[in-house]
N, C-alpha and C positions, 0 to 999 in steps of 0.2 A: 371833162369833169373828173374830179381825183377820186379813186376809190378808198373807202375808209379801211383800214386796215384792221383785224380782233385787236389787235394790242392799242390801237389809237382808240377806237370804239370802249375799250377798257378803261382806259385813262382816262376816256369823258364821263365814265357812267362813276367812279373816282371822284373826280373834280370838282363837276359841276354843280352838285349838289350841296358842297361846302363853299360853293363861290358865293351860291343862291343863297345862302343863309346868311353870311356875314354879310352880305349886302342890304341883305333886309335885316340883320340887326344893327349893321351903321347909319342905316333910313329911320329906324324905330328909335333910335339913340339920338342920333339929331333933331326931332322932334318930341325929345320930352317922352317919348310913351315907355312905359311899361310892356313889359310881356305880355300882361293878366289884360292890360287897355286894349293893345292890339288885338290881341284875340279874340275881346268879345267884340272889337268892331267886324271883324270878320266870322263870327259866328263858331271859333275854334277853342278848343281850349289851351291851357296856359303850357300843358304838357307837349301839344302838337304845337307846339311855335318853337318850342322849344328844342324839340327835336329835328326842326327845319332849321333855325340858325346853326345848330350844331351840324347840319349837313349829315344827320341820321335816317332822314326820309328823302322823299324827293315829291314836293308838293306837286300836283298838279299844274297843268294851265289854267284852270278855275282858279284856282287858289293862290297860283300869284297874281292873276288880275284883281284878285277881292284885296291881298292886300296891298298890292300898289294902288291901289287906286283910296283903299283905306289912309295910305302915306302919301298920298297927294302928289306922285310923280305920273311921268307917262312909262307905258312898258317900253318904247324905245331908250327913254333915258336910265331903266333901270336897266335894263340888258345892256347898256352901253359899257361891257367892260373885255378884256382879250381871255381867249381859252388856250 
């Protein structure tokens, strides 16, 4: 098993959060929704969706399950992309 190195460990905490966002803003886009839609399906507001597509926060696991599942994907297919 490989060990994760500070600087690769850095690069993902970087990343991933701006990968998570555009992902669920190209799921939210393809579907017609709104920011203000999505959010209230998942009980968020328009300002913390907002700050997740922009890859400002780093939502939880709750919170990407509510909104994939809000976007009618499965979590494998949305995780499905390279880091």
């Amino acid at each position: 098993m490989a060990q994760l190195s500070d600087k690769r460990l850095n690069q993902l905490k970087e990343s991933i959060p701006k990968i998570v966002g555009l992902r669920i803003k190209e799921l939210r886009n393809e579907r017609g929704l709104t920011q203000t839609e999505l959010a209230e399906l998942v009980g968020k507001d328009r300002q913390y969706l907002y700050k997740i597509e922009k890859g400002r926060v780093t939502p939880n696991v709750v919170t990407i399950s509510a909104l994939v599942y809000a976007l009618e994907i499965s979590l494998t297919d949305f995780f499905d992309f390279k880091i």
